[in-house]
N, C-alpha and C positions, 0 to 999 in steps of 0.2 A: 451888508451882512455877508457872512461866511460863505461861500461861493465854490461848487466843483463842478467844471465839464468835461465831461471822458469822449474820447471818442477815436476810432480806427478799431473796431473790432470788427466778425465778420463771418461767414462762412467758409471754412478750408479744411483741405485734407488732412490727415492725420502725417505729421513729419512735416510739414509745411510751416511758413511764419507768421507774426502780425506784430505790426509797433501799435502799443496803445498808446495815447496824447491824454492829460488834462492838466484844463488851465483851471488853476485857483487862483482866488480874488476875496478881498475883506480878511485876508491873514495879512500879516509881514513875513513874507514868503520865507525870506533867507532866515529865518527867526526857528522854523519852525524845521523839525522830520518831519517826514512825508511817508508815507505810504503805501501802498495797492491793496486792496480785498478783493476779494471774489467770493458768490455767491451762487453756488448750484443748486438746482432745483431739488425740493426736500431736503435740502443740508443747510445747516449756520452758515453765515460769512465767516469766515476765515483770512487772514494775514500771510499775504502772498510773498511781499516784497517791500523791503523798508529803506529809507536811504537818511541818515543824518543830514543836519546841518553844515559839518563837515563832507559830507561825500562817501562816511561808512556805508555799509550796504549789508543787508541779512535779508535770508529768501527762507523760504518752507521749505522744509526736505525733499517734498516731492517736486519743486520746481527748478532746485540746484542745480546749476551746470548747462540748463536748458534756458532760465528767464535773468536778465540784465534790467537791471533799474534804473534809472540817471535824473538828472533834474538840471533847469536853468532856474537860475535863482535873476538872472538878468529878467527872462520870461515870464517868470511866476510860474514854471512849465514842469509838469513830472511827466517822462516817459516809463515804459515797459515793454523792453523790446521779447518776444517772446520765439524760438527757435525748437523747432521739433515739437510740433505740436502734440497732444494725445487726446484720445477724444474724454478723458477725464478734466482734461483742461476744460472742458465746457462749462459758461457760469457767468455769469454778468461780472462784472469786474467794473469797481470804486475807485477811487481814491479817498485821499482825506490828510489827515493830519495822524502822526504816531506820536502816543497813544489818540483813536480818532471821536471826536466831536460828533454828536448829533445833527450834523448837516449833511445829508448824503445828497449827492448827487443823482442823475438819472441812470448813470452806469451807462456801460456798454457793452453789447453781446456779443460774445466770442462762443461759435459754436466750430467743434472739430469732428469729421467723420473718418470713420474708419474704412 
């Protein structure tokens, strides 16, 4: 079955980094867009960072300039390298497929202080 594991989040300061990692499994990887959510407390998930098939790439406004998205498609592997953090960045963070599939993952916490 459809398969996402996230994992490299964490606790950090605010201006600080983190790489997020997930492997997906039960897609045909190179087949599909890929993307990141994120999930903060009291608020919807939301659509972080998205990367084609090709290697296009679109982010949220609010993570422009600050968050890089990439993927192995050798891997089955989507990262999310994230740079300057803010403590609004706080939020469990998904992956999945763009547009994304009822199979979430466990996510991973990325918590940032100020």
């Amino acid at each position: 079955q459809v398969q996402f594991v996230e994992s490299g989040g964490g606790l950090v300061q605010a201006g600080r980094s983190l790489r997020l990692s997930c492997a997906a499994s039960g897609i045909i990887f190179s087949f599909n867009d890929m993307a990141w959510y994120r999930q903060a407390p009291g608020k919807q998930r939301e659509l972080v960072a998205a990367i084609t098939r090709g290697g296009g790439t679109n982010y949220a406004d609010s993570v422009k300039g600050r968050f890089t998205i990439s993927r192995s498609n050798a891997w089955s592997m989507v990262y999310l390298q994230m740079n300057n953090l803010k403590p609004e960045d706080t939020a469990v963070y998904y992956c999945n497929v763009d547009p994304y599939r009822p199979a979430w993952g466990q996510g991973t916490q990325v918590t940032v202080s100020s």
